[in-house]
Phi, psi and omega in degrees: 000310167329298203278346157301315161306327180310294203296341170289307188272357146289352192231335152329117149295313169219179174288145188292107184268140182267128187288158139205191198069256171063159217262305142037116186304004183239008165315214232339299176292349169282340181274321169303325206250358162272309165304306167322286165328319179294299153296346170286356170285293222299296207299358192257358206025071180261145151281130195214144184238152186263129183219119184288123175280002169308309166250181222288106214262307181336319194274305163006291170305322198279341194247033160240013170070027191282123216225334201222163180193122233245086171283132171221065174237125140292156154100189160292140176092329201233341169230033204238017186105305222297283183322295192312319177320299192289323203269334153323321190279313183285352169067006175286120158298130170208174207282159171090197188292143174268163100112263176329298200294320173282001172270316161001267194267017152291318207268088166315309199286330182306317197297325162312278180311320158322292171277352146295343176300305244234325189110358169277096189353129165192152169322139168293080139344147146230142147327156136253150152190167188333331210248324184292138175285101171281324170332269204327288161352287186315300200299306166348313205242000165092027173087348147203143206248164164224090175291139244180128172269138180286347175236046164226186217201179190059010191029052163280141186093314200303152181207167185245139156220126195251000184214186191281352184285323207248341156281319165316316197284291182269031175278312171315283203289359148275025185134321189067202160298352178262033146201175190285127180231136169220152191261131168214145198309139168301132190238110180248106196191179177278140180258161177224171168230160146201127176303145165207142199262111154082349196096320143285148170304141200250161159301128186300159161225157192248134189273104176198130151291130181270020189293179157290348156179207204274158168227183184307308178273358155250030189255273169251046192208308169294132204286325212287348200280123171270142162239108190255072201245120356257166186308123182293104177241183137299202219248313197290351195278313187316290215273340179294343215265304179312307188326282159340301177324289189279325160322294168316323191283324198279318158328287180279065205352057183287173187211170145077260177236184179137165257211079181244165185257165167201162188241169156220160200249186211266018188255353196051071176247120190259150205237109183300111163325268184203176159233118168298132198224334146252058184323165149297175183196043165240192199294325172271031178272143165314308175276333170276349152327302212243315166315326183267350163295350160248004145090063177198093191303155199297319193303339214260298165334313194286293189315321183273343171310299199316320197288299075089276181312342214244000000 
């Protein structure tokens, strides 16, 4: 742990600003997952300053002289390109994916249409909008959906639907016509994630709830949620799995660190979600989960993201 602090603070310019907040329906796990970040620096005695981007977080960075920048943004603005964008311009390094590769995988329907180009498994989809036959739609997609704002995260917005009545309502609560919405077959399987590090695969973990799925309160607020790390697979289901993993991550160009999901089906064929390109990092989060299953405690997990970066 020592010679990793050492190789981070050789390579620091100035102190490392942590991004969190941001304007985002996912401000509040970003302030979780920014704090978390703050202290495993402070405890690391990385010098860091905490900066919210709701307010004029730039002039902030010039005037503490800011060189390095630790992102803990959810969402829109902070994990789509924007935030990246800008740190580009300003010429500041910062953790993760660049530009693209985070608008990418902020956007679900684009990643899907990617991975279809490419060959990589995912669930049948339709668009919605005002104009969609939902009977038809429904009936298309087998009879049940799982409806999704294409651009948000935390499975905000998300609904299950089985009949046209229940899609109609949840085309509404993603959004409606004011956002990109999509319907996609229902996978009745297990979900699994795996975290990847550096570019390499983390151990997988299996996810399983007793909710109708994983939503926003067995993500962050409920004790009942299992984490099964690492997820009991086989030796060939794992690598099929990791294998998969990193394609996807590799597909859009991620970098650095990041997430990707999956469902498996009842043929065990596993089927790509999205790709998280700014996990989370609080207490009920997922990559430091798999990390310390490879015996790499959450302060050392911040440092190497960072180091990653620098």
């Amino acid at each position: 742990m020592n010679e990793l602090i050492e190789k981070v603070q050789a390579k620091l310019k100035s102190p490392v600003a942590v991004l969190l907040g941001g304007n985002a329906r996912e401000r509040e796990v970003s302030l979780s997952t920014g704090d978390a970040v703050l202290k495993a620096l402070e405890a690391s005695g990385i010098a860091c300053i905490a900066v919210d981007t709701r307010a004029d977080w730039m002039s902030v960075l010039a005037q503490h002289g800011v060189k390095h920048c630790f992102i803990a943004l959810h969402g829109p603005g902070g994990e789509d390109g924007t935030i990246q964008g800008a740190l580009e311009y300003l010429g500041i390094s910062y953790t993760g994916s660049g530009v693209l590769a985070s608008a990418l995988g902020m956007d679900k329907l684009r990643c899907k249409h990617l991975w279809r180009g490419i060959g990589l498994p995912t669930a049948d989809y339709r668009l919605l909008d005002d104009r969609s036959d939902f009977a038809e739609l429904l009936a298309a997609l087998g009879g049940k959906v799982i409806v999704k704002p294409a651009l948000e995260g935390s499975s905000i917005g998300m609904s299950i639907a089985e009949t046209a009545e229940q899609l109609s309502a949840a085309y509404q609560l993603a959004g409606g016509q004011q956002a990109v919405v999509m319907a996609e077959r229902w996978i009745d399987g297990p979900e699994y994630t795996l975290a990847i590090l550096n570019n390499r695969p983390l151990p997988a973990i299996e996810l399983r709830t007793e909710h109708s799925f994983y939503d926003y309160d067995a993500k962050y607020i409920a004790n009942d949620t299992q984490y099964i790390c690492p997820a009991p697979l086989d030796d060939s289901a794992a690598d099929e799995l990791s294998t998969l993993a990193l394609a996807a991550f590799n597909s859009i160009g991620c970098d650095g660190w990041g997430r990707v999901d999956f469902m498996r089906d009842k043929q065990g064929r596993f089927m790509l979600l999205e790709v998280n390109t700014v996990p989370g990092m609080t207490s009920h989060s997922l990559v430091p989960m798999a990390a310390r299953e490879e015996g790499i405690d959450f302060n050392a997990l911040v440092l190497h993201i960072l180091l990653d970066s620098l």
